[in-house]
C-alpha positions as CSV (number, residue, x, y, z in Angstrom):
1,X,-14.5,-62.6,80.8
2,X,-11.6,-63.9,83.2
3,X,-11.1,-67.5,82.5
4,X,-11.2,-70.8,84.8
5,X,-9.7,-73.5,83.8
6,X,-7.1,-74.7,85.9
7,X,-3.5,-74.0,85.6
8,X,0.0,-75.7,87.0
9,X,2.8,-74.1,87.7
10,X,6.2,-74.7,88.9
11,X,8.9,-72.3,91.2
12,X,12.2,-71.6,90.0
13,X,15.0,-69.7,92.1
14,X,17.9,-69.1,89.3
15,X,20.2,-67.8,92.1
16,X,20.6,-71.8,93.9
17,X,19.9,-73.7,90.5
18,X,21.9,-74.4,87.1
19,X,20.5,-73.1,83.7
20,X,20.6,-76.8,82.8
21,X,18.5,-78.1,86.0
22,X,15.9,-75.3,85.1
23,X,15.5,-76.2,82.0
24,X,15.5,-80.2,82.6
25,X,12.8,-79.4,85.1
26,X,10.7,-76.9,82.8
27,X,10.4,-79.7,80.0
28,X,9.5,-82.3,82.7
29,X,6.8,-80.0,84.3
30,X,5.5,-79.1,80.5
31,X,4.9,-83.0,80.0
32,X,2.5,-83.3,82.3
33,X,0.4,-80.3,81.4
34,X,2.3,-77.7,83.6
35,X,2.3,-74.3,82.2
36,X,3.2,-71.4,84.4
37,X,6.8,-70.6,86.0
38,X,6.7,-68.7,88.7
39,X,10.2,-66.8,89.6
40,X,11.8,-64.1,92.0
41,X,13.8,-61.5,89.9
42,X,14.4,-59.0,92.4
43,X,15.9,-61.4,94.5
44,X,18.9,-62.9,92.0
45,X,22.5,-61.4,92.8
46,X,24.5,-59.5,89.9
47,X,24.3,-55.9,87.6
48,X,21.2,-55.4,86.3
49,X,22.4,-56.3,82.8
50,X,23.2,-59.9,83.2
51,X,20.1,-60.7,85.0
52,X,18.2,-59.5,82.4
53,X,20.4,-61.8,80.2
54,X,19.8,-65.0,82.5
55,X,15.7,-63.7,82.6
56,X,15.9,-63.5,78.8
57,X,17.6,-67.2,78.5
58,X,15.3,-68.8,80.9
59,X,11.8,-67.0,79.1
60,X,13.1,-68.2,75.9
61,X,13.7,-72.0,77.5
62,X,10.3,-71.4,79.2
63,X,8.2,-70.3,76.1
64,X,10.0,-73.2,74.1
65,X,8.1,-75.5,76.3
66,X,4.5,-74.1,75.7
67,X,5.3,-72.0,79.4
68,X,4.6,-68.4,80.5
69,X,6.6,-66.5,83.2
70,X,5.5,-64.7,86.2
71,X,8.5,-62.9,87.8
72,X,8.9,-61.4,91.1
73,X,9.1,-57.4,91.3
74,X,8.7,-54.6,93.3
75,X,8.7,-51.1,93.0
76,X,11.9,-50.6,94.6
77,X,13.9,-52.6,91.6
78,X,11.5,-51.3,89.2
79,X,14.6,-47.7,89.3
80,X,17.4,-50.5,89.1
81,X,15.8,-52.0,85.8
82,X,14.7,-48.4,84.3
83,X,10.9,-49.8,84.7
84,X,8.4,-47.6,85.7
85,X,4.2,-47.9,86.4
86,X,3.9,-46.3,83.0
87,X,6.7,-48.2,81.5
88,X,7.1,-52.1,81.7
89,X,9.2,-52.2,78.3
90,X,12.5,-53.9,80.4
91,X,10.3,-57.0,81.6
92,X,8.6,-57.2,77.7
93,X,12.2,-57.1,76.6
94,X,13.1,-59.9,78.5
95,X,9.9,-61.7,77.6
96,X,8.2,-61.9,80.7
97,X,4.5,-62.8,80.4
98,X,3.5,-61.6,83.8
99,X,5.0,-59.5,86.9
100,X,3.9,-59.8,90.7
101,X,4.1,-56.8,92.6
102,X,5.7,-57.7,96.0
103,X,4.3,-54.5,97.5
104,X,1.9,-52.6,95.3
105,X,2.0,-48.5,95.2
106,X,-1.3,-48.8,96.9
107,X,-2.9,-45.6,94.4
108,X,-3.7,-44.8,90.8
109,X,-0.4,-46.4,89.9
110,X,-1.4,-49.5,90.0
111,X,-4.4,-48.9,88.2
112,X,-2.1,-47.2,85.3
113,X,0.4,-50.8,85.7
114,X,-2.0,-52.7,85.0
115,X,-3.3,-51.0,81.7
116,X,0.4,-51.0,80.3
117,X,1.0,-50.7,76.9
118,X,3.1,-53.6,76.9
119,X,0.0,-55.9,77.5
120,X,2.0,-57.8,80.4
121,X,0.1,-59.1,83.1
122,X,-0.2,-58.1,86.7
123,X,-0.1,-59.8,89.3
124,X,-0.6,-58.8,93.6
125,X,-0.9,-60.1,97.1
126,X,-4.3,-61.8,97.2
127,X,-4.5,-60.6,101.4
128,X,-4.3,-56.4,100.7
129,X,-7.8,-56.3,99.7
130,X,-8.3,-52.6,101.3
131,X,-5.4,-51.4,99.9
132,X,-5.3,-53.0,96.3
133,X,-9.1,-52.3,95.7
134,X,-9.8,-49.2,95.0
135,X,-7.2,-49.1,92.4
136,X,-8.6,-52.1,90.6
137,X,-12.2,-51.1,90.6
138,X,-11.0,-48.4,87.6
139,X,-9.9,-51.2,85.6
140,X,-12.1,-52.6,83.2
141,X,-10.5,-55.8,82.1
142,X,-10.0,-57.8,84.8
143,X,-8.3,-60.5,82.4
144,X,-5.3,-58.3,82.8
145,X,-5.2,-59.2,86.6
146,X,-4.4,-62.3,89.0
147,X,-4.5,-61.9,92.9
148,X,-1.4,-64.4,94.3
149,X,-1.5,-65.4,97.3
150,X,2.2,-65.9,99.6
151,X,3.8,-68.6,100.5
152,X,5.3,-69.3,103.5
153,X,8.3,-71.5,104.6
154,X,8.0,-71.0,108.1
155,X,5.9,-73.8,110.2
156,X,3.0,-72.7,111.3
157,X,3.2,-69.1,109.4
158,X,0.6,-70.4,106.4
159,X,-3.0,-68.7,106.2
160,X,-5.2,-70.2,107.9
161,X,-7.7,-72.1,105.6
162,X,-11.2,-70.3,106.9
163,X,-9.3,-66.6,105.5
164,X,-7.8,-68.6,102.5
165,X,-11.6,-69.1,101.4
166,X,-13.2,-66.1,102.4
167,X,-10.2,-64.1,100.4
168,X,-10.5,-66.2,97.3
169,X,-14.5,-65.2,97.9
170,X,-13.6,-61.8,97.4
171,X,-11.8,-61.4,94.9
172,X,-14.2,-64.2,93.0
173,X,-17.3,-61.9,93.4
174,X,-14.8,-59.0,91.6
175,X,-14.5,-61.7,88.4
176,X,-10.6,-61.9,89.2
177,X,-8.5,-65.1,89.0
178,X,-6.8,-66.1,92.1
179,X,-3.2,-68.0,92.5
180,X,-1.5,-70.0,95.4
181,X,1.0,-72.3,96.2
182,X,1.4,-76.0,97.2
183,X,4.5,-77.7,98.6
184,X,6.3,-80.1,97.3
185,X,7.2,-82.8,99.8
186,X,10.6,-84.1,98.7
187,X,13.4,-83.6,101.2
188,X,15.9,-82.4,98.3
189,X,12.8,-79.5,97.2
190,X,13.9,-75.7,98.8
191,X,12.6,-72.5,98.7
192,X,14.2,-68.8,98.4
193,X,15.6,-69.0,101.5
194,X,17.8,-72.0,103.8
195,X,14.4,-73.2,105.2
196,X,13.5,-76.5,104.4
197,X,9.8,-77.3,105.8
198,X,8.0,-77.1,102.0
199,X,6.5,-73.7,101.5
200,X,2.4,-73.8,100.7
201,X,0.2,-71.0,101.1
202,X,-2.5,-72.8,103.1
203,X,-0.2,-74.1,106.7
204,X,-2.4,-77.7,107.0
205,X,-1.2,-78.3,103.4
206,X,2.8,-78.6,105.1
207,X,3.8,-82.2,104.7
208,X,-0.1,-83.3,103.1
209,X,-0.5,-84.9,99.7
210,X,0.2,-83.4,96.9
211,X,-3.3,-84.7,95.2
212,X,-5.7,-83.3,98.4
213,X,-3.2,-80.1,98.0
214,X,-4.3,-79.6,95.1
215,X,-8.0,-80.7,95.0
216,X,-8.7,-78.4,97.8
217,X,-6.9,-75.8,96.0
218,X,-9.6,-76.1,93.3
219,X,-12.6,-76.2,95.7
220,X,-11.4,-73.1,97.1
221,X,-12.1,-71.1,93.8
222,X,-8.0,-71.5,92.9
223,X,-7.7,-70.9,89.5
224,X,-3.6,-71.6,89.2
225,X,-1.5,-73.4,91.5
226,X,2.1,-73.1,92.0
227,X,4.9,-75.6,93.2
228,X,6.0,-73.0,95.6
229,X,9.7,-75.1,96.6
230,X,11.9,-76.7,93.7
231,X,12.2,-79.4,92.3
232,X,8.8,-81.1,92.6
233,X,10.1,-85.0,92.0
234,X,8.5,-86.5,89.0
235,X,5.9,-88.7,90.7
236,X,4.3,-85.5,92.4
237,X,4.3,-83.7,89.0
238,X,2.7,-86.6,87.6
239,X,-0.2,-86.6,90.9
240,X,-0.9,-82.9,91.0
241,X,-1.2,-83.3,87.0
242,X,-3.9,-86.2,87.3
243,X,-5.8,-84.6,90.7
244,X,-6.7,-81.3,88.0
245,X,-7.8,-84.2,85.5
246,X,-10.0,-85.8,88.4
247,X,-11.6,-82.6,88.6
248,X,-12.9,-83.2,85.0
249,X,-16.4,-84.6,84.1
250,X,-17.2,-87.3,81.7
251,X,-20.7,-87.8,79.8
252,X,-23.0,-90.2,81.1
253,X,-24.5,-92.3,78.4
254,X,-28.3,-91.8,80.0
255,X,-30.8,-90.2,77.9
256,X,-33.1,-89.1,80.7
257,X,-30.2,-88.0,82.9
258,X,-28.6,-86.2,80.1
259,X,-31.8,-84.2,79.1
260,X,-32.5,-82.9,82.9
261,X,-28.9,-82.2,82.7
262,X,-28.8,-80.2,79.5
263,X,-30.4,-77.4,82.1
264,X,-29.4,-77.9,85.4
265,X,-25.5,-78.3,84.6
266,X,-26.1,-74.2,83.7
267,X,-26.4,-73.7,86.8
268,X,-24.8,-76.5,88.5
269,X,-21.0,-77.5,87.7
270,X,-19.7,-74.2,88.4
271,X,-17.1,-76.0,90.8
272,X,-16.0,-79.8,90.8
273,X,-15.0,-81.2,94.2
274,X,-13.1,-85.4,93.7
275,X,-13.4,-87.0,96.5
276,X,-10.7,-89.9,97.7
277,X,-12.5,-92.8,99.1
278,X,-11.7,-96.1,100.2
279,X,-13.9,-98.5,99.3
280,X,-15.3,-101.4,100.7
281,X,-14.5,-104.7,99.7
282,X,-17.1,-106.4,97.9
283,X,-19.0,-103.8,96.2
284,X,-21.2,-104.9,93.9
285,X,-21.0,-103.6,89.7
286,X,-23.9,-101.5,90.0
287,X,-22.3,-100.0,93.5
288,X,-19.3,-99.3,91.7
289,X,-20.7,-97.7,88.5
290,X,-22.8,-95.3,91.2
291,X,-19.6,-94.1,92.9
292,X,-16.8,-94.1,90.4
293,X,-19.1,-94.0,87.0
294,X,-21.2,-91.2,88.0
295,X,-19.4,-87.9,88.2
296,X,-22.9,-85.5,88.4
297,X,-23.3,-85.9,91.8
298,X,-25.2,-82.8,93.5
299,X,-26.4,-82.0,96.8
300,X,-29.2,-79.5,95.9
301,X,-28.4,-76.8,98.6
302,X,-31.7,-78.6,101.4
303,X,-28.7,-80.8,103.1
304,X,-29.0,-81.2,107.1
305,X,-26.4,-81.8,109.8
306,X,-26.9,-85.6,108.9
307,X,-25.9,-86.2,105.3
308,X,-25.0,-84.5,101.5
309,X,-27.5,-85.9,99.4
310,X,-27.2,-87.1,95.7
311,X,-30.9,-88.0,94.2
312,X,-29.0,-88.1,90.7
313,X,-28.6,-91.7,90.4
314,X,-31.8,-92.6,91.1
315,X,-33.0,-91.2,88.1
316,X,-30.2,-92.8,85.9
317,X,-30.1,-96.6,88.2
318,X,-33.1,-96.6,90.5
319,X,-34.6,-99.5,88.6
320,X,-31.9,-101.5,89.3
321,X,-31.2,-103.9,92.2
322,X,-29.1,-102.9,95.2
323,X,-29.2,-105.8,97.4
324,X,-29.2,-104.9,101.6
325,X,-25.6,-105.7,102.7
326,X,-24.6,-107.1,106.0
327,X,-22.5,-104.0,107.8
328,X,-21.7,-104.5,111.6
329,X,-21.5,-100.9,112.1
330,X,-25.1,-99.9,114.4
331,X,-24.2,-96.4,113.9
332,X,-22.6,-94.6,110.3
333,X,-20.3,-91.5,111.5
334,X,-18.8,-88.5,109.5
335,X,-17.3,-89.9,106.6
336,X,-19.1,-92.8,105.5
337,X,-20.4,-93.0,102.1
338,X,-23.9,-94.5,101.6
339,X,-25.7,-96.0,99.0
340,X,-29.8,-96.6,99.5
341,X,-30.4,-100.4,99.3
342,X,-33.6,-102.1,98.3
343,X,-35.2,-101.6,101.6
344,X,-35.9,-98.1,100.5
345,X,-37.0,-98.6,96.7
346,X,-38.5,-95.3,95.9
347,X,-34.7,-93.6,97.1
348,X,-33.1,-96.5,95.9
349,X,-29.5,-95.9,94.4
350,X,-29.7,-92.5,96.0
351,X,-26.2,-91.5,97.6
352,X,-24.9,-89.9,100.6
353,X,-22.1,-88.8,102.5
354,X,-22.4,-88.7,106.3
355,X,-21.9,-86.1,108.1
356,X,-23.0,-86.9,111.8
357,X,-24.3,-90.3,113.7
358,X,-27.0,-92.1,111.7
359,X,-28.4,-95.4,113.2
360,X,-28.0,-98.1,110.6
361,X,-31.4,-99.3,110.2
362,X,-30.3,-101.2,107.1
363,X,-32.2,-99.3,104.4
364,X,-28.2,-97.9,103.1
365,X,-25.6,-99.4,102.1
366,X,-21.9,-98.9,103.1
367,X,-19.9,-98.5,100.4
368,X,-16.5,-96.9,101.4
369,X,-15.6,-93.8,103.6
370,X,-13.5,-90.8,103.4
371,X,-10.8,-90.1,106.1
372,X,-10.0,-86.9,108.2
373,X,-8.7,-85.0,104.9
374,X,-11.3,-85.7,102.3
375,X,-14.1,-84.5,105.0
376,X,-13.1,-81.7,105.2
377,X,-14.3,-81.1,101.5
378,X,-17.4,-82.0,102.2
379,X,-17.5,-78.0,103.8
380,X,-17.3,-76.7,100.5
381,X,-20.0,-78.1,98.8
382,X,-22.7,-75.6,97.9
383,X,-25.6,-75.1,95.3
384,X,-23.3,-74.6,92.3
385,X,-21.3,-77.9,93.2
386,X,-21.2,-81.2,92.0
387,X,-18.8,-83.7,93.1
388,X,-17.4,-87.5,92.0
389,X,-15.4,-89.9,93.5
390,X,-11.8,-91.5,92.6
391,X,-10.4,-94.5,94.5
């Protein structure tokens, strides 16, 4: 079985940087959970030999720090290194953990790559579906496989985020791990090339934050996500390491809830969406435990155009008073996050996220809203989701 947790990774481009920046960068990364490199070999000047021996330094450096290596290849280089489909013993040499073929041989070659003897990993363009699949669907072990998607340093070049999902869909339903690329936003961070406008997969993640970068990475079935541009600073390091940990959920100390939970979480929890909100002042403790406690919220798939519902907390704090709150707003709109007041005691502590205009007719609480960004998360919600809140 093909596993999910969620992986970091940084880029490295050993052509632009010093041994002793690369490896500076590669301990920082590692202590804060980071644990893929990603690296172009093909595209590093110099005889075959001593890029081998800088390859063979920096795998060394990189396995030193609890880190594997994905490198860069394509079939063309594969005659300069002596490598062939049937024969990855150069790149296991080296140490390399994992290869991405640039351009795959698009027949039973690849199939025969991925079943190499060295046990290295393989890695291809997540967007050649028709030409990578056929191939793949003789191989058995789909472990040995990860589908990664580009990225792209040109504005307004990225995938588009509606094929981003559908692609990651695809290769989901085939049980086979998916990788992409965020951007670091640091002036100083470049890519391969003298282009300096980040370089994501996904073009609206160009110049967003690194946290909703990476938390809708996740919702969109990512299963390892890349720094695509070098160096990262520390502080986004540090936020892209603690938006995987929001992603996390914690046990609620709630007998009843725990027991119903015991058999829906098998089939809920497949997928953990965090939500930034900003709160409203003056929430009261029970409001707060509801939104930032609770982390089992789920909308049970029979949502309408108006609101994601979370009956959950009912169940664990509907016996407990949720005074009405005065609100000047007569109308609630896309965004707002809702709590049901003690106007409404059998849905009381119920929660809800708005999706469209909904009079205020004072039976709901306002207690915080998301803003253009965390909306749009909202759209992958399904019936396998649940979904928690971080301020």
């Amino acid at each position: 079985m093909v596993k999910k947790m969620i992986e970091l990774g940084i880029s490295l481009y050993p052509e632009q940087e010093t041994l002793e920046a690369m490896e500076n960068y590669i301990k920082l990364a590692s202590s804060y959970g980071f644990t893929k490199i990603f690296s172009s070999m093909f595209s590093v000047p110099g005889q075959p030999e001593d890029v081998k021996n800088l390859f063979k330094t920096l795998c060394k450096i990189a396995h030193n720090a609890n880190m594997e290596v994905c490198v860069d290849v394509n079939t063309q280089m594969f005659s300069v290194y002596g490598a062939a489909a049937d024969d990855l013993s150069v790149f296991k040499e080296i140490g390399v953990d994992e290869i991405r073929m640039d351009m795959c041989y698009g027949d039973e070659r690849d199939t025969i790559l991925v079943n190499n003897k060295e046990h290295i990993r393989v890695q291809f363009s997540a967007f050649m579906i028709e030409v990578i699949s056929p191939p793949l669907k003789k191989v058995e072990d789909t472990s040995k496989i990860t589908m990664c998607h580009n990225f792209y340093p040109q504005r307004y070049t990225g995938v588009s985020i509606s094929d981003f999902i559908k692609i990651n869909q695809f290769w989901k339903h085939e049980n086979i791990n998916v990788s992409a690329f965020i951007t670091s936003n640091s002036s100083q961070a470049h890519g391969p090339w003298p282009v300096n406008d980040g370089l994501p997969t996904v073009e609206i993640h160009r110049y967003q934050p690194i946290s909703f970068q990476v938390r809708e990475m996740i919702a969109a079935g990512v299963n390892t996500i890349y720094f695509g541009n070098a160096f990262a600073t520390e502080a986004e390091l540090k936020e892209a390491s603690e938006a995987v940990t929001m992603m996390r959920i914690n046990n609620i100390n709630n007998t009843k809830l725990n027991a119903m939970n015991s058999s829906l979480m098998a089939k809920y929890g497949k997928k953990v969406i965090a939500f930034h909100i900003i709160p409203e002042a003056n929430l009261s403790e029970i409001e707060k435990t509801i939104l930032f406690t609770f982390d089992k919220h789920i909308d049970f798939g029979d949502s309408n155009e108006f609101m994601l519902r979370s009956r959950m907390p009912r169940i664990a704090y509907g016996k407990q008073e949720i005074p009405p709150r005065a609100c000047d707003k007569k109308v609630f709109t896309r965004g707002d996050v809702l709590i049901v007041n003690n106007n409404l005691k059998y849905y009381r502590g119920e929660l809800q996220i708005c999706r469209s205009e909904m009079e205020n007719d004072g039976q709901r609480n306002l207690v915080g809203y998301l803003n253009e960004n965390e909306c749009r998360l909202m759209d992958y919600i399904d019936t396998t989701s649940i979904f928690k809140f971080i301020s």
